[in-house]
C-alpha positions in Angstrom: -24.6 -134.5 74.4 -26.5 -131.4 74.8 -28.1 -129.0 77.1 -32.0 -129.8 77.2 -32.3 -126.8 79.5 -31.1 -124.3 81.8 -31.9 -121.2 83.4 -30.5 -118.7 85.4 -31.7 -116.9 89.0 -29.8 -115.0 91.7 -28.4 -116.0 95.4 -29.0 -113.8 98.4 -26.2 -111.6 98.5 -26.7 -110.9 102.5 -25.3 -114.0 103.0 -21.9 -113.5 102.6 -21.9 -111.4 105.2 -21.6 -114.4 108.1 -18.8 -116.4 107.7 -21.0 -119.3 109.8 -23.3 -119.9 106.7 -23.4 -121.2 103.5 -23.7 -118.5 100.6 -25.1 -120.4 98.3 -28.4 -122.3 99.2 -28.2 -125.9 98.1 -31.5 -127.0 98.7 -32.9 -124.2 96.2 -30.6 -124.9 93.5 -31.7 -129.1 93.9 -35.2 -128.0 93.5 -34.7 -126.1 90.5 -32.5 -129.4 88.9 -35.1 -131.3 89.8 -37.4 -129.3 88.1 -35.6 -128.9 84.9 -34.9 -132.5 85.4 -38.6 -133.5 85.0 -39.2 -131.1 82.6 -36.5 -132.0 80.5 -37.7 -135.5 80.2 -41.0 -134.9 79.8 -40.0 -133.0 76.4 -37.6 -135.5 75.1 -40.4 -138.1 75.8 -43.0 -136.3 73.7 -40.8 -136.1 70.5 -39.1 -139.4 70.2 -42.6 -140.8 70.6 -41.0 -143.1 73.6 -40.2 -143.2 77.4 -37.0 -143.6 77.5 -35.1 -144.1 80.8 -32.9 -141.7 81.7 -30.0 -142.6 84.3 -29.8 -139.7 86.6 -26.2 -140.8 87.9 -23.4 -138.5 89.5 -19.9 -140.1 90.3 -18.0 -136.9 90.8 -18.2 -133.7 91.6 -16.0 -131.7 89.2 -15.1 -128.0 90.2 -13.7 -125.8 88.2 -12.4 -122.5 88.9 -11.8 -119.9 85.8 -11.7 -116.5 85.5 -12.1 -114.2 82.2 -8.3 -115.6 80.9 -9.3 -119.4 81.0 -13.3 -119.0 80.8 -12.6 -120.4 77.5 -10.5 -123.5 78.5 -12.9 -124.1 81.3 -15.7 -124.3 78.6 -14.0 -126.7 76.5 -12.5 -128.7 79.7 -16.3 -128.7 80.8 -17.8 -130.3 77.9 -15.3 -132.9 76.8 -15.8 -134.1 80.9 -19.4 -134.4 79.9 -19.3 -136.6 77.4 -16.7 -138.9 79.7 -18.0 -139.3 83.2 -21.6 -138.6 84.4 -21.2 -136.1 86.9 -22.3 -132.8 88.6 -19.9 -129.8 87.3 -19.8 -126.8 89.3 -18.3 -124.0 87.1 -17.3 -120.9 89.7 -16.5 -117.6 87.2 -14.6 -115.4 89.3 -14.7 -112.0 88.0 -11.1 -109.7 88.0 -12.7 -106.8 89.5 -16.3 -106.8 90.9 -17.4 -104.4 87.8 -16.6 -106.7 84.8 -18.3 -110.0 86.1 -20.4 -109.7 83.2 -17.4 -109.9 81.2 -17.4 -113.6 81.9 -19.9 -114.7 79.9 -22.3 -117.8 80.1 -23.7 -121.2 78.9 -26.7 -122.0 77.1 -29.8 -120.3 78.2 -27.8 -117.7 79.9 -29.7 -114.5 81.0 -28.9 -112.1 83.4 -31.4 -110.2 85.8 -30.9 -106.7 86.8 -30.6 -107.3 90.0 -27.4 -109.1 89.4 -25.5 -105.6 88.7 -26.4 -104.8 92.5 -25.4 -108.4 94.1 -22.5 -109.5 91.9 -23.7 -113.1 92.2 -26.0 -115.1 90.5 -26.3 -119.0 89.4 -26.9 -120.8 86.8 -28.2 -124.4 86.6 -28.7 -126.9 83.3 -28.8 -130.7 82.2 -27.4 -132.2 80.0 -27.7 -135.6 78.5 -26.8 -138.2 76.0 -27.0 -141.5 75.1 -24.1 -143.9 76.6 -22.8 -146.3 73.6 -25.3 -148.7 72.0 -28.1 -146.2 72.6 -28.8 -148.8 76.2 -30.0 -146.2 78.2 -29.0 -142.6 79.2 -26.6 -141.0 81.3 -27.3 -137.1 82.7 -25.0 -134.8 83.7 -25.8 -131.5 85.7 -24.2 -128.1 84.8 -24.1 -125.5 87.8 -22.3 -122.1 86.9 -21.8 -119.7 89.7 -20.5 -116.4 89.3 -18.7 -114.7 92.2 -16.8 -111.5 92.4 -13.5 -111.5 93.3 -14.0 -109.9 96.7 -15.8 -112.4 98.2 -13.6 -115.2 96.2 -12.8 -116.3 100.0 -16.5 -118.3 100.5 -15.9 -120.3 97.7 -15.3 -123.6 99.8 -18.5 -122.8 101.8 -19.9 -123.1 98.2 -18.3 -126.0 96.9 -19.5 -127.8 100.4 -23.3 -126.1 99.5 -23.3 -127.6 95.9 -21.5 -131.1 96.7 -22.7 -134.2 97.4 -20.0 -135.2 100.3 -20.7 -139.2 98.1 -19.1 -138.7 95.4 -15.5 -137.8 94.6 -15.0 -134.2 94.8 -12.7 -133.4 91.9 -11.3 -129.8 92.0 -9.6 -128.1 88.7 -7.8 -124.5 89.4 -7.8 -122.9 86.4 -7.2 -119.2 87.8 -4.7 -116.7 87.9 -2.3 -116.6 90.4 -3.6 -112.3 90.7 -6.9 -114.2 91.7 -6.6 -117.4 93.3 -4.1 -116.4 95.8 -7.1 -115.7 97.7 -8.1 -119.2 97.7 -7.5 -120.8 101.1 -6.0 -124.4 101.7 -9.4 -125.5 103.3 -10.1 -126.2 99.5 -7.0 -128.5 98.6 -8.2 -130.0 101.7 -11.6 -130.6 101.3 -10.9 -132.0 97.7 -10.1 -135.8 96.7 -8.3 -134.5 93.8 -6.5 -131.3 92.4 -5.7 -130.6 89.1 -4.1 -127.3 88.8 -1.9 -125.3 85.9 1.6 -124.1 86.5 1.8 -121.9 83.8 -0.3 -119.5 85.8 -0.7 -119.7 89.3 2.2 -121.8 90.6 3.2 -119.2 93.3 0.2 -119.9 95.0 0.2 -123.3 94.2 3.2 -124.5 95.8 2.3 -122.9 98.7 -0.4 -125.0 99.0 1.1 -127.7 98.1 4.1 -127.7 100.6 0.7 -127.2 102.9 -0.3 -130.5 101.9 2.8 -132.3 103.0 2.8 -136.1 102.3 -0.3 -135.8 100.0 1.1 -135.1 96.8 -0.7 -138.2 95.2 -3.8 -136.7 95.0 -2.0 -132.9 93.6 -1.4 -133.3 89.6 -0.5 -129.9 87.5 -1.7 -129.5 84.0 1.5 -128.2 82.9 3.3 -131.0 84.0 1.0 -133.5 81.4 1.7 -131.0 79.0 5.5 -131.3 78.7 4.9 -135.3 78.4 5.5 -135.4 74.6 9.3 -133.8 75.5 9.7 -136.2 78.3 8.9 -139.0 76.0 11.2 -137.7 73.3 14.0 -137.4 75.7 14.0 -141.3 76.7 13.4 -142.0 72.9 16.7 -139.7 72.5 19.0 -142.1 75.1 17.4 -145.3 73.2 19.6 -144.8 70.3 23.2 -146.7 71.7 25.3 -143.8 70.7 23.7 -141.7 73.5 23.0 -143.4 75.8 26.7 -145.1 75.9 27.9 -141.4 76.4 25.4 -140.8 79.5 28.0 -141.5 82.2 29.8 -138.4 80.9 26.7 -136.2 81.2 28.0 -132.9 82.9 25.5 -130.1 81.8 21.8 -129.6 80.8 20.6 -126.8 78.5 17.0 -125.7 78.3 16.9 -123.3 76.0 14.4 -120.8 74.4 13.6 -117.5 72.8 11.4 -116.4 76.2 11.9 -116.3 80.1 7.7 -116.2 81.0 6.9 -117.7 83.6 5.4 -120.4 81.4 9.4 -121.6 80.5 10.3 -121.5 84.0 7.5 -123.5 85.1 8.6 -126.2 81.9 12.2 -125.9 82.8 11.7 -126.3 86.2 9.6 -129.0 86.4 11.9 -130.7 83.6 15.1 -130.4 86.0 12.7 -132.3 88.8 11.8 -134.8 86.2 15.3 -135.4 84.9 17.2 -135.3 88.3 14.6 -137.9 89.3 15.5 -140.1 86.7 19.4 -139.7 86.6 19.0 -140.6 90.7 20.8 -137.0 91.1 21.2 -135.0 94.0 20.2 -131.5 94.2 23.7 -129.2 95.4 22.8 -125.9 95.0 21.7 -122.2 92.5 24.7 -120.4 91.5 22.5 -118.3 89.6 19.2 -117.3 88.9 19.6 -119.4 85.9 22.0 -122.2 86.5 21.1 -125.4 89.2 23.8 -127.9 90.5 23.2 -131.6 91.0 25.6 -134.1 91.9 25.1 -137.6 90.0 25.6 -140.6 92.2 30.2 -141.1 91.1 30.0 -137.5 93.0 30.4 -135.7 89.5 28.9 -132.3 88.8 25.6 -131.7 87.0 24.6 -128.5 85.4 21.5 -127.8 84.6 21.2 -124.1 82.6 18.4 -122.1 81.8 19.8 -120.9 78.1 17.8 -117.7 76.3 18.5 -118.2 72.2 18.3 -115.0 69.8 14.7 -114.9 67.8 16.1 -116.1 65.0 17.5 -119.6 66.4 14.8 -119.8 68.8 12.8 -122.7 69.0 9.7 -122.9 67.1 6.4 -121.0 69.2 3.7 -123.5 70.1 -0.4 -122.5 68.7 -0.8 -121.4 72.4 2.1 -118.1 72.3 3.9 -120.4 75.1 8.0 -120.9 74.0 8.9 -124.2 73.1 12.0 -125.6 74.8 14.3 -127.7 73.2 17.2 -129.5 74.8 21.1 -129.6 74.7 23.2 -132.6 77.0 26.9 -131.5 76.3 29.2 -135.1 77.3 32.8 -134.3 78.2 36.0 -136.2 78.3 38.5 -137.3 80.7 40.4 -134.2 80.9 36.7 -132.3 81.2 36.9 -130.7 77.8 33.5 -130.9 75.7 33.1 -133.8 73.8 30.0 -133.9 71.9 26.3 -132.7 72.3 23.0 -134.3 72.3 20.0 -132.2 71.2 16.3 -132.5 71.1 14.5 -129.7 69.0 11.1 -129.7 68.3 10.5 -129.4 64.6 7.0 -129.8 64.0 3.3 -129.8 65.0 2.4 -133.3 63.7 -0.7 -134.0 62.4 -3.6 -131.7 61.2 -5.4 -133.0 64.7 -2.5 -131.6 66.5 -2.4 -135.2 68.2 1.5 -135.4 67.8 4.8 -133.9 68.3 7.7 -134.2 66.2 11.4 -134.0 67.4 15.2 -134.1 66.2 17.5 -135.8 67.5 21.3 -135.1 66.8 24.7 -136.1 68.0 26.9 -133.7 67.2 25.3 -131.9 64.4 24.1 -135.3 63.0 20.7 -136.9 62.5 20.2 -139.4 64.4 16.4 -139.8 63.7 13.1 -138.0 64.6 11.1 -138.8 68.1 7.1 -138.4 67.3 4.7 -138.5 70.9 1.2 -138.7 70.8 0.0 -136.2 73.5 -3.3 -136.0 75.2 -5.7 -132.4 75.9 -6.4 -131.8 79.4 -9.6 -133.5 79.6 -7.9 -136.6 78.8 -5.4 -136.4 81.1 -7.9 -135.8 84.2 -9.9 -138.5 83.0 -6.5 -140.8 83.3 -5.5 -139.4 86.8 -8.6 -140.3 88.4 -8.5 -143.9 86.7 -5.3 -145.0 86.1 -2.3 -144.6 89.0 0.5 -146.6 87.5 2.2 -143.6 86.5 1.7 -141.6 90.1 5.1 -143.0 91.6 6.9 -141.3 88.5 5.2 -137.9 89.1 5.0 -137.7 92.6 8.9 -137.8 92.2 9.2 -135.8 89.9 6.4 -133.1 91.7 8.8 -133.4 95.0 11.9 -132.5 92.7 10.5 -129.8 90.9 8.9 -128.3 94.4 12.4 -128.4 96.0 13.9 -126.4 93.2 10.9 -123.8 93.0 10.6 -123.1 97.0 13.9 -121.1 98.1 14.8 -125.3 100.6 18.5 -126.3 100.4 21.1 -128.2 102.4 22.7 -125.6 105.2 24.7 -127.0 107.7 23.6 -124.6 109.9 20.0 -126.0 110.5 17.3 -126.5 107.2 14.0 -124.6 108.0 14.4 -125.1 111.8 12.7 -122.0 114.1 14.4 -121.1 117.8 13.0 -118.8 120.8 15.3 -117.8 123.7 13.7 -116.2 126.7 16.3 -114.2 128.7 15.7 -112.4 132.0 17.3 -109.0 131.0 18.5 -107.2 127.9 21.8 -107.6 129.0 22.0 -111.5 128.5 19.9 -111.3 125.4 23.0 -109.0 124.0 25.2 -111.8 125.2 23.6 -114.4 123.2 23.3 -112.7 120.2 27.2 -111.8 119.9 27.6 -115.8 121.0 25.4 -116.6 117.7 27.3 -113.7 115.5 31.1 -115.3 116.4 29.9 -118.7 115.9 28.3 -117.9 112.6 30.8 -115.7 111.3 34.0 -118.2 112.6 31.6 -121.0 110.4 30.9 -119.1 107.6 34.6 -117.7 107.2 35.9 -121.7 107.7 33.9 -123.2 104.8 32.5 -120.8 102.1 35.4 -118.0 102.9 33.6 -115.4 103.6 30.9 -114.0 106.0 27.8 -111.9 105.1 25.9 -110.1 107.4 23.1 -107.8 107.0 22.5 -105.1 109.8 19.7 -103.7 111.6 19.4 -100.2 113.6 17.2 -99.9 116.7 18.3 -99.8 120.3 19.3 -103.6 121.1 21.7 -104.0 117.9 23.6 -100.9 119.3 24.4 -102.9 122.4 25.0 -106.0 120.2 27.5 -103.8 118.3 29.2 -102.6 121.4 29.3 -106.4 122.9 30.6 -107.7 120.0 33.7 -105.0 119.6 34.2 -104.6 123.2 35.4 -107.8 124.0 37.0 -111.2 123.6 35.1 -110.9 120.0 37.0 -108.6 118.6 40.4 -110.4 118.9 38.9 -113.0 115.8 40.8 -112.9 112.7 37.4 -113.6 110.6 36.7 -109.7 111.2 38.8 -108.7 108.0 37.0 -111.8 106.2 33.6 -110.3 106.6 31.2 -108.3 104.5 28.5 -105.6 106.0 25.8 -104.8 104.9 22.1 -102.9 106.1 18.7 -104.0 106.1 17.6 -100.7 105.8 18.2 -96.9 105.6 16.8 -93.4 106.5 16.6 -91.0 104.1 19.8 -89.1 105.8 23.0 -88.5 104.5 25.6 -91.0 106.3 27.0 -88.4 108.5 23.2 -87.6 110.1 22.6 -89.1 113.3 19.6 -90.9 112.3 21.9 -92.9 109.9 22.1 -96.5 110.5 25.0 -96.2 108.8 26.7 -94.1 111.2 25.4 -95.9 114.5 27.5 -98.8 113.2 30.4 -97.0 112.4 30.2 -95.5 115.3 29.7 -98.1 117.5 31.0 -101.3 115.4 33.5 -100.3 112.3 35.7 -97.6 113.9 36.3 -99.8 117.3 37.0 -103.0 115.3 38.9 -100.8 112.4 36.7 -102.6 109.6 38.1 -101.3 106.2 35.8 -99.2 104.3 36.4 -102.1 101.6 34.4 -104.0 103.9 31.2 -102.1 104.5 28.5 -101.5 102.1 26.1 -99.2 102.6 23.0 -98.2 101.3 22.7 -94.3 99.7 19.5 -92.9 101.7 20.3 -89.6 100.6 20.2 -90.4 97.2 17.4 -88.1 95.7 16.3 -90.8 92.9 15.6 -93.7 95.9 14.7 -96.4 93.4 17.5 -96.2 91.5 19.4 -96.0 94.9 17.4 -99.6 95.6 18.5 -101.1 92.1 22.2 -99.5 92.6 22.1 -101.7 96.1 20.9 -104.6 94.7 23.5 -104.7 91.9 26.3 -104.3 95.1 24.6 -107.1 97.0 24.5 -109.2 93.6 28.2 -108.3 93.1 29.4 -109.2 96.7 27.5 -112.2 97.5 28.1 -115.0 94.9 25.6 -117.9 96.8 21.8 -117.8 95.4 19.1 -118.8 96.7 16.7 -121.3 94.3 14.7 -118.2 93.5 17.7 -116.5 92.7 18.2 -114.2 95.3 21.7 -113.4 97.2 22.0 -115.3 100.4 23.4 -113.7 103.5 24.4 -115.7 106.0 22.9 -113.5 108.8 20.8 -111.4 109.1 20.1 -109.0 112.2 16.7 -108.2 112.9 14.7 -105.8 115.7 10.7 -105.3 115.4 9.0 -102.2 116.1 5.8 -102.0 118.9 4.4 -101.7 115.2 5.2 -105.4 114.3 7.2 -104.2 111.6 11.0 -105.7 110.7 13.1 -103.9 108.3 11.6 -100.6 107.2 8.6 -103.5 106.2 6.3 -101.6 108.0 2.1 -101.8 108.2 1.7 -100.0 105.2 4.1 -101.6 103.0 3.0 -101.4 99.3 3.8 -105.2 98.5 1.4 -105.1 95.3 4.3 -102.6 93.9 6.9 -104.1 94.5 8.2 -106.6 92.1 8.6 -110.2 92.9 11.9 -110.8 92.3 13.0 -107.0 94.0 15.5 -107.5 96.8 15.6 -104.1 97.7 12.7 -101.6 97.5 12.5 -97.9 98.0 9.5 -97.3 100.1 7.1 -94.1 101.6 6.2 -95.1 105.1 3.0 -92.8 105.9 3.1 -93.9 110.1 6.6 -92.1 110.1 6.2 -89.4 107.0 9.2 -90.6 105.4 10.7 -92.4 102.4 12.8 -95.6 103.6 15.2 -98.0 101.3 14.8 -101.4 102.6 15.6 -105.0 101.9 12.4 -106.8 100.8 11.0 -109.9 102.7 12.4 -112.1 99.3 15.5 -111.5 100.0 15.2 -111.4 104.1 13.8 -115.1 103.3 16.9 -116.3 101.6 19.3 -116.1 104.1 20.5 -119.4 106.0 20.0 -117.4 109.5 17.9 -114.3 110.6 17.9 -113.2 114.4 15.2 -111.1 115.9 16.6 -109.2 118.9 13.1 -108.2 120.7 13.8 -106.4 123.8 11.1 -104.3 125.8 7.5 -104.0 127.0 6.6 -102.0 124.5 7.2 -105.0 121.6 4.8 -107.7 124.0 2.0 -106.7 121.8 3.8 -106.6 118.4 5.7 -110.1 119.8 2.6 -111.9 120.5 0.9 -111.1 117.4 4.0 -112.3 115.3 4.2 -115.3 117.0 0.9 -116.4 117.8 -1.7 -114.7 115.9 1.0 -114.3 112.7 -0.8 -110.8 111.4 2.1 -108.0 111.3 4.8 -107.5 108.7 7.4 -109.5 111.3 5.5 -112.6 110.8 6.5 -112.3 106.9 10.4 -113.6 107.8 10.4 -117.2 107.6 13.3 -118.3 106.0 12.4 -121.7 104.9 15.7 -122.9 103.7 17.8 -121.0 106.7 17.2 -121.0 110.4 14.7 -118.5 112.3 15.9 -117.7 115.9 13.7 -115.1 118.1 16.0 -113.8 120.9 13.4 -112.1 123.4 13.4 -110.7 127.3 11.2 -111.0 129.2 9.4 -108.0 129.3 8.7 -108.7 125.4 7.6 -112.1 126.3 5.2 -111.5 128.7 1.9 -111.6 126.9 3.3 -115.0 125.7 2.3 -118.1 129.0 3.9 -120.7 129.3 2.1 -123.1 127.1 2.7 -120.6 124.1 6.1 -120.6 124.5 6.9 -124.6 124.4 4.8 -124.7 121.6 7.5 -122.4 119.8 10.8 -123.6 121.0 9.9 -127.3 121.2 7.6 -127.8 117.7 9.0 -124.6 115.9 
């Protein structure tokens, strides 16, 4: 198959400017295949000598998304599609930054106008045909490329619904960076009959839209996931051989072990532990740590499963690609819970010179117990099979839903799984009351099953009287008191003795009246002239303190005490917080807030979101407007806390509520 033709124009640029219309005009880019269509055949008429007929037939529209990383991949992807499944492909090039969009090169026939410098967006359109086998007739397939900067990367649905047929199957393949495509909305996962996207590179916002897409995960496949198949295989091939398998029911831990922790081995591991917890029917317990996940099997025994780095030199072999290679370890114990012996699955070779094959040993103990080849497919081949073949779906969309679990920060707490409260009181005074009624009951819970309780604490006006409440009264008679752990969601720049110091309004007003031991109290160093390393000194504390982790690995608190600013911010997460800086896996940051002139530490929104409760106290006329945004419109720093494992409770008065009618606020407390 080859490209008879193509040529490239540009697309009115102006048009991006009204979100109502279409920026890319369909109808022109038709005429233009039309007219290359024609054309095309004309020419190949005139030197074979013969009309032949050419089948102009398009089952699917196939959309891929690439940027300058994967142009490559979505070249080859591209092609091999071509000589498959007649089709119309749609190739959108998203540049990194709106200066290098040249950088992406182009197909056959490319050339680039000069007016494309000043728009950032031009298209390119070709055919493509070839005879289908037994040289009885010809099949066409049409080529669109679209380049698009990266800052208007949010129209690209409008364009997939320009250059789409709304007949055929729309079949979308996300090839781009998770830097890039977090831009994407879900309108496109929506308007798609099929996604095919890559873990290895843009899972974060992946899952997102994927837990968007609740109850549709037959139609969501990841790239990735095909691409651990020949280790899958080998696994089963592994528990074939009767000395393994008989040891199975004395499975108690799961190594997956390589030289690298990229985010290429997590996404492996991870979607590994989904696959293999599927298949052993076990039930996900709980994250210890960042590295080690606890099932329970189905006799109510224990199963690890650990995340294992290896020195270079006993690391697994490195695939052509750069990505680690895992290999697997399934230590068996005996009655009395010593190790027994150990299963383990290495991969030893690349198979043949086609690179069609993987090779892996098996041992028991240190002994061969034979070699485990899989065939594996490339990714063309493995679309092609999705959108044909479904026998396999049941398997994956298990194991998608186990793997999701363990990447989103879900788990079992008793104290209410993802579930989102608002309390409207008439007065400050009763809002106070029922936020020392939901500390005591937490704390008395928390103390009663995991043995201790950790609490993270705000400043602001309404925790002051919270504070007060809760040591002024029948509250501070409980014996969980000396069982508990404090903590602060954020700090001045003050020393602890200043009166700006959260620290010191809780002393004041919390830890000297109740006679908390300074054992007890952790607080964070504002006055600290190196503030990051203050942060990373905190963080260590927390890490210390607080054993429980969340599935992303962070500490989880269970409370923490929130207030919002008239602002909309929470924390010291205020408008201007530089999120792009701050690392993804940061629990605490050290931050410049330019609204108050000042350098703040503060717990990030990672770590806000791991907790299994966080309480807003909103109190005031002056939060209605920051309250109401949060809530309803979801666009200030506030609306970032949504703890999806713990339980979200907004305790608000009714000045605060009062932008919020009636309808608005059953929505929240009866769906929520």
């Amino acid at each position: 198959m080859s490209v008879l033709e193509s040529t490239t124009f540009d697309l009115p640029f102006d048009t991006f400017d009204d979100p109502n219309r279409l920026p890319v005009n369909g109808a022109i880019i038709t005429e233009k295949l039309n007219e290359l269509w024609e054309r095309s055949q004309n020419e190949s008429d005139d030197k074979s000598g013969s009309a032949e007929s050419y089948s102009r037939v398009s089952l699917l529209d196939f959309v891929v998304f690439a940027g300058e990383s994967t142009y490559s991949r979505a070249e080859k992807l591209i092609a091999r599609f071509a000589q498959e499944r007649p089709s119309r492909c749609i190739l959108i090039l998203v540049d990194s930054g709106d200066e290098s969009i040249d950088a992406l090169g182009g197909g056959a026939g490319s050339s680039t106008s000069n007016s494309q410098a000043g728009n950032g967006l031009s298209a390119e359109i070709g055919i493509a045909c070839g005879l289908s086998k037994g040289g009885a007739g010809t099949l066409c397939w049409e080529r669109i490329t679209i380049r698009v900067p990266r800052s208007k990367l949010a129209v690209t649905p409008n364009v997939v619904r320009s250059l789409t047929s709304g007949l055929n199957r729309l079949v979308v393949v996300d090839l781009l960076p998770a830097v890039i495509g977090e831009s994407i909305t879900s309108e496109l996962y929506v308007l798609a009959d099929y996604v095919f996207f890559d873990s290895r590179i843009n899972r974060r916002k992946l899952i997102a839209k994927i837990e968007a897409q609740a109850g549709e995960y037959d139609r969501l496949f990841d790239i990735e996931y095909e691409r651990d198949h020949p280790l899958r295989e080998a696994i089963k091939q592994a528990f074939d051989y009767p000395e393994a398998a008989q040891k199975l029911s004395k499975l108690r831990e799961i190594h997956f072990v390589s030289h690298s922790f990229t985010g290429s081995f997590n996404a492996r591991a991870i979607y590994l532990c989904g696959w293999l917890s599927s298949k052993l029917g076990l039930v996900y317990h709980g994250a210890e740590t960042r590295r080690k996940v606890v099932f329970e099997s189905a006799s109510g025994e224990e199963i690890c499963c650990i995340f294992t780095p290896r020195s270079a030199g006993g690391a697994p072999r490195v695939a052509d690609s750069g990505s680690p290679e895992l290999a697997l370890e399934f230590v068996f114990v005996s009655q009395n819970g010593s190790a027994e012996s150990t299963l383990s699955i290495n991969p030893i070779a690349r198979g043949d010179s086609q690179g069609s094959g993987e090779m892996y040993s098996i041992k028991l103990d240190g002994r061969e117990l034979g070699c485990a080849r899989v065939r594996t497919s490339d990714e063309t081949g493995y679309i092609i099979r999705r959108l044909s073949d479904t026998h396999r779906r049941g398997d994956y969309t298990a194991s998608l839903r186990r793997a999701l679990a363990l990447f989103s920060t879900k788990q079992s707490l008793p104290e209410g799984s993802g579930h989102v409260s608002l309390s409207r009181f008439s007065n400050t005074e009763q809002l106070v009351q029922r936020g020392a009624e939901i500390f005591a009951a937490l704390m008395r819970r928390a103390v009663k099953e995991r043995g201790k309780f950790n609490v993270a604490l705000a400043g602001g006006s309404t925790p002051v009287a919270l504070y007060r409440c809760l040591s002024g009264s029948v509250y501070a008679s409980m014996t969980e008191w000396r069982d508990t752990q404090f903590f602060f969601g954020d700090e001045r720049t003050v020393p602890p003795t200043h009166e700006d110091s959260n620290y010191l309004m809780a002393k004041e007003n919390l830890f000297d009246r109740l006679q908390i031991s300074d054992n007890q109290v952790f607080r964070m160093k504002g006055e600290e002239d190196d503030l990051a390393e203050a942060a990373r000194e905190y963080e260590q504390v927390i890490a210390r303190r607080i054993r429980s982790r969340s599935l992303l690995g962070f500490p989880v608190f269970d409370l923490v005490l929130l207030g919002m600013g008239p602002d909309g911010h929470t924390a010291s997460v205020f408008p201007d917080y530089p999120a792009d800086e701050i690392a993804l896996d940061a629990a605490v940051a050290a931050v410049y807030v330019g609204s108050q002139k000042s350098h703040r530490l503060t717990m990030t929104p990672h770590l806000i979101n791991a907790a299994r409760n966080c309480v807003f106290m909103v109190g005031g006329a002056s939060k209605s407007d920051a309250l109401y945004s949060t809530l309803v419109e979801k666009n200030t720093q506030a609306s970032l806390i949504a703890p999806g494992a713990g339980k979200l409770t907004f305790l608000v008065d009714e000045a605060a509520a009062s932008r919020l009618n009636r309808d608005e606020l059953n929505l929240f407390v009866d769906k929520w």
